[in-house]
Backbone bond lengths (Angstrom), bond angles and torsions (degrees), N, CA, C in turn:
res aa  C-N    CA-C-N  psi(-1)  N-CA   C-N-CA  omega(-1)  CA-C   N-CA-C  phi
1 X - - - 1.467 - - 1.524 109.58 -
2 X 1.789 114.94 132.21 1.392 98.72 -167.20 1.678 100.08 -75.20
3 X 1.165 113.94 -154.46 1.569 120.07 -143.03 1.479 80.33 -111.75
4 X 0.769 132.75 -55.32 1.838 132.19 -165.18 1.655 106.83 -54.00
5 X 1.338 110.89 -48.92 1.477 121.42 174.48 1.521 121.87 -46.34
6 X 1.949 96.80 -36.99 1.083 99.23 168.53 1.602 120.09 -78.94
7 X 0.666 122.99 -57.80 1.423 144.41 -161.89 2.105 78.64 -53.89
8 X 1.284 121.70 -55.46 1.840 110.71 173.27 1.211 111.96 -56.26
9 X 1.691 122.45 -38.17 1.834 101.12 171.04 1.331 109.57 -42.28
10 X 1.827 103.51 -68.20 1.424 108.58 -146.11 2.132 109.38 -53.27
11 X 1.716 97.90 -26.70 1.331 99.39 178.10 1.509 119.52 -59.70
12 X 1.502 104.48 -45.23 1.918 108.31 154.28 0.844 148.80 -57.86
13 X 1.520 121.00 -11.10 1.238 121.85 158.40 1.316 116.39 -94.71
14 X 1.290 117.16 -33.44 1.633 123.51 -176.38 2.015 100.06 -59.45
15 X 1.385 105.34 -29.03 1.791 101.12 -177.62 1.804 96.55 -84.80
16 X 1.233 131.87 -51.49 1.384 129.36 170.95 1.568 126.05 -35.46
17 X 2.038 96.70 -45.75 1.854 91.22 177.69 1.251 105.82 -71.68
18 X 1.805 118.62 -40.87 1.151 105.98 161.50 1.903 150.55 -26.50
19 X 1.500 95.60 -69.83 1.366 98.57 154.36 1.508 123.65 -52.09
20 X 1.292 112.01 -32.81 1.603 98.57 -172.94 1.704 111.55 -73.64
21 X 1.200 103.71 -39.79 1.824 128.83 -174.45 2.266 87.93 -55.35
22 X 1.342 95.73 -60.06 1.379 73.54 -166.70 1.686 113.22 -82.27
23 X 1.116 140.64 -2.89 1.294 156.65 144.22 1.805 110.09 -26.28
24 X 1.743 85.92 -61.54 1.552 101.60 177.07 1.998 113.22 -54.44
25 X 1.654 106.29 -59.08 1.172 112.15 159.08 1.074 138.12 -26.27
26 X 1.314 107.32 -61.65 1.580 106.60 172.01 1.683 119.17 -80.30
27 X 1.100 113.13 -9.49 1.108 104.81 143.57 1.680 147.99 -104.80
28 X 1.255 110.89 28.36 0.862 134.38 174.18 1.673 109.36 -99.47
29 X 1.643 116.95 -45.54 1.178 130.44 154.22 1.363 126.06 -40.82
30 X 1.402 107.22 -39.74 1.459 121.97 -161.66 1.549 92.94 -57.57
31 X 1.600 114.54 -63.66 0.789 127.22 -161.17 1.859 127.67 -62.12
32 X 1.388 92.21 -19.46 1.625 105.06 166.57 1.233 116.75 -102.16
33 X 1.290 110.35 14.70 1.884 95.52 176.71 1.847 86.50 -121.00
34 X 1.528 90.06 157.97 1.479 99.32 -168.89 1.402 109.02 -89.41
35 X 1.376 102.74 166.26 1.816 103.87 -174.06 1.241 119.95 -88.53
36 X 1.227 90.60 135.25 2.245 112.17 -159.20 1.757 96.20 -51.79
37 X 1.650 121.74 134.68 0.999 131.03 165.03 1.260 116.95 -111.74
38 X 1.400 105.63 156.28 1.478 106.79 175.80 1.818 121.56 -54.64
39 X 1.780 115.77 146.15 1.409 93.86 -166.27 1.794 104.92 -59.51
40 X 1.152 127.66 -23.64 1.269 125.48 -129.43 2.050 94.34 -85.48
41 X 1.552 101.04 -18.33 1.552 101.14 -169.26 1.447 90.48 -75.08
42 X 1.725 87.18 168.69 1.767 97.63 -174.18 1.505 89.40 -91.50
43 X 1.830 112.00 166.52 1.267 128.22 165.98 1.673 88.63 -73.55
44 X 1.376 137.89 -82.63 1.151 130.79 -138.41 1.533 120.93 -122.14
45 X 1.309 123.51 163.18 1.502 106.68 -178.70 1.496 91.12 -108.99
46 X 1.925 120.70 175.03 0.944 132.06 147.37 1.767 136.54 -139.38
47 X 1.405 98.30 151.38 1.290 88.68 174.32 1.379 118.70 -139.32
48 X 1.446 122.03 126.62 1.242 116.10 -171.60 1.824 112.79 -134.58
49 X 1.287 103.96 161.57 1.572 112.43 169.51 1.625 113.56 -126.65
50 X 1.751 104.51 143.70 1.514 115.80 -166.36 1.388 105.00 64.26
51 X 1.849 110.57 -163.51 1.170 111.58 -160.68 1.901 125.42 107.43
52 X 1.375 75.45 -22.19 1.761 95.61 -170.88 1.535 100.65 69.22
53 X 1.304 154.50 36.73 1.325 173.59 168.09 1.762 128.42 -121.92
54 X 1.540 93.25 -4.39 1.242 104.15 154.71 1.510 122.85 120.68
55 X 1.317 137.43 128.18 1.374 125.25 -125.70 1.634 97.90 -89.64
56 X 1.305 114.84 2.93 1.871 124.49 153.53 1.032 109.45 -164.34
57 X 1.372 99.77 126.72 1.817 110.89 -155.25 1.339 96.40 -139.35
58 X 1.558 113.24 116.25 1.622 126.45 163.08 1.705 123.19 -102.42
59 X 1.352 98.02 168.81 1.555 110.84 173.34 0.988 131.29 157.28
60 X 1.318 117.66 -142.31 1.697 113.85 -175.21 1.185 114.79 -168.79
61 X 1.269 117.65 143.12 1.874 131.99 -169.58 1.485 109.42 -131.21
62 X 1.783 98.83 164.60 1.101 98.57 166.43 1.702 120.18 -120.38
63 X 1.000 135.13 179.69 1.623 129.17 -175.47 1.500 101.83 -149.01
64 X 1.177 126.89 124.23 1.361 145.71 -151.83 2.292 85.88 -90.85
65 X 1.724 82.58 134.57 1.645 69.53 -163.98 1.172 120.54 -110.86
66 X 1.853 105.13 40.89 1.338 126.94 150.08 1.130 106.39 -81.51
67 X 0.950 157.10 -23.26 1.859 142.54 -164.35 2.287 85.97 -166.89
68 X 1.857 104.94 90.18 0.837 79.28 -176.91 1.835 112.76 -106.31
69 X 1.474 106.55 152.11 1.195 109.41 -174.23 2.191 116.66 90.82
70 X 1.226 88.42 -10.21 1.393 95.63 158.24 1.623 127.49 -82.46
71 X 1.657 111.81 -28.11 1.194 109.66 164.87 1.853 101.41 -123.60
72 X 1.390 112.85 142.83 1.654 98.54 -178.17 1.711 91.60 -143.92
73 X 1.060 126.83 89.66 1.231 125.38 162.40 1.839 117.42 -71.93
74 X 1.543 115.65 125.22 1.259 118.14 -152.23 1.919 92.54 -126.14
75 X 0.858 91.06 142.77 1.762 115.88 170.04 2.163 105.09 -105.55
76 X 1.389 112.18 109.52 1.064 124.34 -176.79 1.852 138.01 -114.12
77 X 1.256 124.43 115.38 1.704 97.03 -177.05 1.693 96.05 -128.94
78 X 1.480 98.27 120.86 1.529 109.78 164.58 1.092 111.50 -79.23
79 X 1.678 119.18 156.09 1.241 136.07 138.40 1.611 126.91 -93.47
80 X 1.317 120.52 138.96 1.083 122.98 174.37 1.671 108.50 -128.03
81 X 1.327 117.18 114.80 1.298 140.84 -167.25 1.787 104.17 -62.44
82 X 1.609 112.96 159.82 1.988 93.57 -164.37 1.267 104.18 -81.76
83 X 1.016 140.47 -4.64 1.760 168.96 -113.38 1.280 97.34 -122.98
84 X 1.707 133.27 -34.99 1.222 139.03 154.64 1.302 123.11 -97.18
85 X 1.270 121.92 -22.78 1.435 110.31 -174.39 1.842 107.43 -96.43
86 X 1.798 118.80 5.14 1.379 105.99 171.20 1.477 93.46 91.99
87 X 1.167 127.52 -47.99 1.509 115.11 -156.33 1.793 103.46 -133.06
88 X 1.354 116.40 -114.66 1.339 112.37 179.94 1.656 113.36 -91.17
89 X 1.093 129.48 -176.28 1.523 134.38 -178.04 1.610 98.26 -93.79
90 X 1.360 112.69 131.86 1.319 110.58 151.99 1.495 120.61 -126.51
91 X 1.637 112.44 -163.25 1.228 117.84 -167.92 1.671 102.21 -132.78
92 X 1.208 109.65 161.55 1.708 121.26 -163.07 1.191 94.54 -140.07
93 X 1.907 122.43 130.30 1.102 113.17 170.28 1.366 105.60 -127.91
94 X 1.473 110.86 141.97 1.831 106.34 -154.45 1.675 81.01 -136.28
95 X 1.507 96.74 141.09 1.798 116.20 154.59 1.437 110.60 -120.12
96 X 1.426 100.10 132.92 1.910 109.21 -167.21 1.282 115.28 -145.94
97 X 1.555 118.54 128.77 1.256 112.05 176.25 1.126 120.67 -119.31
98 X 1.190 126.16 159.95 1.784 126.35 -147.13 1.526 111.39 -137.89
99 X 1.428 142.86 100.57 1.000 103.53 -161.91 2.151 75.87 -132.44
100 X 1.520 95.19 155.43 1.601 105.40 174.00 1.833 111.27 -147.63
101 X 1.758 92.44 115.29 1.183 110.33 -157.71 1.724 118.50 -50.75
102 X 1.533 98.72 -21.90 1.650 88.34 -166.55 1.940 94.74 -152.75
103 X 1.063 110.00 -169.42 1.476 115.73 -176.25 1.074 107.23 -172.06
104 X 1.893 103.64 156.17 1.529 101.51 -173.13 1.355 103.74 -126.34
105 X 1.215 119.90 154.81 2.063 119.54 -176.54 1.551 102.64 -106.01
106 X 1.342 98.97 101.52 1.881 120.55 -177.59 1.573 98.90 -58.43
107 X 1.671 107.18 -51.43 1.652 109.29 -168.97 1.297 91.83 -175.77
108 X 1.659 108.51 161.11 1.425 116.67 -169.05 1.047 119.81 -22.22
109 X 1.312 133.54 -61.04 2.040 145.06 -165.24 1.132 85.20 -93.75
110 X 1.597 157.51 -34.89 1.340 134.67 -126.16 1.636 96.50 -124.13
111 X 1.395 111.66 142.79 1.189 99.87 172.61 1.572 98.40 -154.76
112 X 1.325 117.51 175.07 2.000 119.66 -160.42 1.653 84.76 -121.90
113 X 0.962 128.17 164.93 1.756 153.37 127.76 1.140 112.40 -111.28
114 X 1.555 130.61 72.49 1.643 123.34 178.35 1.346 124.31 -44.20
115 X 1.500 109.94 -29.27 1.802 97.41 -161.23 1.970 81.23 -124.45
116 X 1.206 117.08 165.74 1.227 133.78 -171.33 1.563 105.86 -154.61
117 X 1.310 122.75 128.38 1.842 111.88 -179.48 1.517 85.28 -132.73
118 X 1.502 107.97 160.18 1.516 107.46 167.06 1.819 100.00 176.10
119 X 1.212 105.25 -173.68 1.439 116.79 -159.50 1.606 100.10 -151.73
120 X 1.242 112.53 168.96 1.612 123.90 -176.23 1.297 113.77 -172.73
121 X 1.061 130.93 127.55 1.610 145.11 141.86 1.955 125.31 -69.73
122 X 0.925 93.28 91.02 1.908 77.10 174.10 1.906 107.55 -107.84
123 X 0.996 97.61 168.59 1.497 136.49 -165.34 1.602 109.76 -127.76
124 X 1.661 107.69 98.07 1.781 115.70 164.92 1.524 116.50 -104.44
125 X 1.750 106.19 85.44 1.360 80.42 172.60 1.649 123.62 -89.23
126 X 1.049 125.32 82.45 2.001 140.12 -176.43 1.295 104.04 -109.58
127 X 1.572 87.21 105.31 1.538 101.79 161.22 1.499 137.26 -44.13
128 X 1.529 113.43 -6.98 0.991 121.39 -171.83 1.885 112.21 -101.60
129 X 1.646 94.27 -4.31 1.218 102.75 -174.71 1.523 113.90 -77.40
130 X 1.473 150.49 128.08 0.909 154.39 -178.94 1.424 109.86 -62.42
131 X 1.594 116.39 92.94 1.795 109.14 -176.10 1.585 109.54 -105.57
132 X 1.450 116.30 23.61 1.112 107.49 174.51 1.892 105.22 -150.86
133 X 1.206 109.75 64.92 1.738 136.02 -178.45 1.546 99.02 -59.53
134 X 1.488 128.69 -55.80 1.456 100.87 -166.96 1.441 95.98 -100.31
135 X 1.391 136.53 58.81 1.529 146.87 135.60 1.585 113.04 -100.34
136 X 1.729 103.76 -29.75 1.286 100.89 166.43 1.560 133.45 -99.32
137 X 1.384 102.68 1.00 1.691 101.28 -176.78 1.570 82.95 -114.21
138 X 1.128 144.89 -19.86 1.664 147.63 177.27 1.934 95.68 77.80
139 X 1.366 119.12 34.90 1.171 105.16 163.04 1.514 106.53 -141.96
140 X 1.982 98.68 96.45 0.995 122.62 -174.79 1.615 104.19 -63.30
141 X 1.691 101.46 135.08 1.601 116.36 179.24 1.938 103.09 98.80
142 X 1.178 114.48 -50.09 1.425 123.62 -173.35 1.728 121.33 -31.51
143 X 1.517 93.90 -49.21 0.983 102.29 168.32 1.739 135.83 -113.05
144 X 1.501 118.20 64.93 1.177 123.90 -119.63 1.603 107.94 -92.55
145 X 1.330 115.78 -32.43 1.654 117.43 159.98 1.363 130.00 -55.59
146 X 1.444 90.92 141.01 1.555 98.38 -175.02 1.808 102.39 -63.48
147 X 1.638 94.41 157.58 2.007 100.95 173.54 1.197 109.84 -92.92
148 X 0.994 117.12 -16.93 1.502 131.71 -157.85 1.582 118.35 -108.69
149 X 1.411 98.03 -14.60 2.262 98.69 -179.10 1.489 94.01 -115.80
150 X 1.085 137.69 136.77 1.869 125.43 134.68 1.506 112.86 -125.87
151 X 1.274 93.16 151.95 1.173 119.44 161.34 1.591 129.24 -83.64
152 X 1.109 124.39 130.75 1.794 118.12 -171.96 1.913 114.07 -137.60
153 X 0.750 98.28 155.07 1.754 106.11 169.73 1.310 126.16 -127.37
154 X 1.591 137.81 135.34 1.648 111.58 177.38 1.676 95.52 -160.07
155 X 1.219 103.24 179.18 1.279 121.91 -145.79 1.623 108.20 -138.82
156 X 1.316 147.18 110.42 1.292 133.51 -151.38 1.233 100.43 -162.42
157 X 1.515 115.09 -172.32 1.910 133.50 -174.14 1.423 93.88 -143.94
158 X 1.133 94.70 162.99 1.800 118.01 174.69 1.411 126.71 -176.93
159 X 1.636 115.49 115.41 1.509 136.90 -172.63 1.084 98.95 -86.16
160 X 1.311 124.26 144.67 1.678 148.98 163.10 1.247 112.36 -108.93
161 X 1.492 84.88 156.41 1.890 100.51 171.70 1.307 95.42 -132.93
162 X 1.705 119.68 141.08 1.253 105.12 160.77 1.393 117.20 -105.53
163 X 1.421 132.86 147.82 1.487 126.96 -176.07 1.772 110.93 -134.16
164 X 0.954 101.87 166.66 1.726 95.97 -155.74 2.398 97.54 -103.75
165 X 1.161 106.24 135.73 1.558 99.04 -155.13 1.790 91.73 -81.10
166 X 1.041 128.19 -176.50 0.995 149.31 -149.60 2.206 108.05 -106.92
167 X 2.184 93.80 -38.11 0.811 103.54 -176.40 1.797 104.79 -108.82
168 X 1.509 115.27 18.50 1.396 97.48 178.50 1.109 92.53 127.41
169 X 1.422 117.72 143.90 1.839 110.50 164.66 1.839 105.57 80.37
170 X 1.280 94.40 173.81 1.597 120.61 173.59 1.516 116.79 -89.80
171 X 1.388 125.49 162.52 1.356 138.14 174.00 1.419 107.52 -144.32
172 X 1.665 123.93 125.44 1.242 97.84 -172.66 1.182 108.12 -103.55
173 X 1.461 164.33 169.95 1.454 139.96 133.10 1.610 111.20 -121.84
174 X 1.634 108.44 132.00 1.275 119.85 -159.65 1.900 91.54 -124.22
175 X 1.611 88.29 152.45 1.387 113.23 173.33 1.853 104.91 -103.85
176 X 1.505 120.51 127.65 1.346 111.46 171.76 1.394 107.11 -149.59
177 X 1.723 120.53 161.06 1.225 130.81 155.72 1.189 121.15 -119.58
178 X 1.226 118.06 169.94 1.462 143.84 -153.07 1.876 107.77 -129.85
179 X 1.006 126.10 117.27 1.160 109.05 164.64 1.651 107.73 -135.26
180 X 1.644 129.07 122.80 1.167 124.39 -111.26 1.862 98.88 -165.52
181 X 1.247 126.84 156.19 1.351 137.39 163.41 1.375 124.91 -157.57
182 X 1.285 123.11 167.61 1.590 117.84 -170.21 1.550 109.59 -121.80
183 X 1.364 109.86 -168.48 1.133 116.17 -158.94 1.584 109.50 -79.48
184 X 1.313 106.42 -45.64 1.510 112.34 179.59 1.615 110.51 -79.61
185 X 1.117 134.85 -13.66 1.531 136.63 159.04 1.329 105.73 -62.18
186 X 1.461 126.01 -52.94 1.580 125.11 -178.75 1.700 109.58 -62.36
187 X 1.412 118.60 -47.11 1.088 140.99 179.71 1.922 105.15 -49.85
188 X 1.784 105.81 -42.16 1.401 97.53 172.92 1.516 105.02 -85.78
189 X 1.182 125.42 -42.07 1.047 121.33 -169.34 1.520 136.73 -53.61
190 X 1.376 104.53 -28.20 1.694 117.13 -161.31 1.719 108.76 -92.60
191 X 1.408 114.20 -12.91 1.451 127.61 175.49 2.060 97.38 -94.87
192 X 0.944 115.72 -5.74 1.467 100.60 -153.43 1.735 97.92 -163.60
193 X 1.467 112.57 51.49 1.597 128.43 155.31 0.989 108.81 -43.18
194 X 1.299 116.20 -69.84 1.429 116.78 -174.52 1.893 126.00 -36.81
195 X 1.233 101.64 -60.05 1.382 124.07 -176.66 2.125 101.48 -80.17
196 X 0.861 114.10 -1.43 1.851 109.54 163.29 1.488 106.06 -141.89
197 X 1.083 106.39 154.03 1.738 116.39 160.70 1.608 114.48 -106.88
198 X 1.027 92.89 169.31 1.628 86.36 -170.42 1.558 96.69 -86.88
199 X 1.531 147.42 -30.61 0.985 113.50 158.99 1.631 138.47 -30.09
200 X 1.566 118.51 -28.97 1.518 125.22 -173.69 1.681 83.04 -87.23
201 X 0.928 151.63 -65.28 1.380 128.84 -168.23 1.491 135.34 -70.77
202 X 1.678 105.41 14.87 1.399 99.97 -166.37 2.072 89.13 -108.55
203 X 1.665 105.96 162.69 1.231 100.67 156.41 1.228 104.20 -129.07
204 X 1.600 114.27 175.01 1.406 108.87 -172.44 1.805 86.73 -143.24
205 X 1.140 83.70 132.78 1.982 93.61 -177.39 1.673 100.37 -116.31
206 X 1.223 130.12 158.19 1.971 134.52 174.57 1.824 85.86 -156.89
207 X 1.476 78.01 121.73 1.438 92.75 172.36 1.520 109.31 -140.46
208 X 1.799 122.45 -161.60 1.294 124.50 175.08 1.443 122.19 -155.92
209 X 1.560 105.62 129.12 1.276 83.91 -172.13 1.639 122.00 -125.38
210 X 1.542 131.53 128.38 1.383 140.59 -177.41 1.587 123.81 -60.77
211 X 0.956 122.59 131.76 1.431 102.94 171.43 1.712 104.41 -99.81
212 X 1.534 105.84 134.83 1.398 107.09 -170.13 1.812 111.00 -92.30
């Protein structure tokens, strides 16, 4: 066999193991990356208690899936049972975003987020809520915040587990708390130290969250 012929096998097979080797690869990949969802589903569910957001509060977020679980902006609706509110039960609907700058790897599956920062808006619409205070005390301005919107800030931790999905890929599910206050707590508080402690203005929420 002349020499050139050879020298074209060996070039055909060296592109064939090739193709096959990376054939194999990508399917080997295939099989560890998880299956593409629509954008519109959430990455994760949640469920939490306290918080001042509602004494069981569900929902769902998303996590940008460059850095995931470092930022998790969540869509939320509490219930609050009538047993606390004096009169009928209502519902609280809060949007919150969470973001925690760095993380630490405890052990293979396990991993920490020590510090947690984030913010929230909720929404009470309860009829029972008084939305018109200086018609009823007649000292228009006095009472000048809305009953019905707040604003909040909080500060928290959160442990992971990692678990392997069913369809490919990872799932994580983490345990976290919140420890947290709003606008009109600061608003009473900062004129009138004396007369509150910051224990009465803080809330503390522990919730959990799934990746779906």
């Amino acid at each position: 066999m002349k020499p050139y012929r050879i020298r074209r096998m060996r070039h055909t097979a060296t592109l064939l193991a090739g193709l096959l080797l990376g054939g194999w690869s990508a399917t080997a990949q295939s099989t560890d990356a998880p299956t593409p969802r629509p954008w519109y589903v959430p990455d994760h569910a949640v469920l939490q208690t306290g918080g001042g957001i509602g004494m069981l509060t569900t929902g769902a977020g998303y996590s940008p899936s460059r850095h995931p679980h470092r930022f998790d902006a969540d869509v939320l609706v509490g219930y609050v049972p009538a047993r606390y509110t004096g009169h009928r039960a209502f519902a609280i609907f809060t949007a919150k975003a969470t973001y925690s700058p760095f993380s630490v790897q405890l052990a293979e599956r396990w991993r920490l987020l020590p510090l947690s920062v984030g913010g929230l808006v909720n929404y009470t619409p309860a009829a029972q809520i008084n939305r018109n205070s200086a018609d009823k005390y007649g000292y228009r301005g006095y009472y000048w915040w809305t009953t019905t919107l707040r604003a909040g800030a909080f500060l928290g931790s959160r442990v992971a587990l990692s678990l392997p999905r069913a369809t490919g890929g990872k799932r994580e599910v983490s345990l976290y708390y919140e420890l947290g206050t709003n606008d009109l707590y600061l608003v009473s508080y900062l004129p009138n130290r004396s007369g509150l402690s910051l224990g009465q203005i803080l809330t503390l929420g522990v919730g959990a969250k799934v990746d779906l």
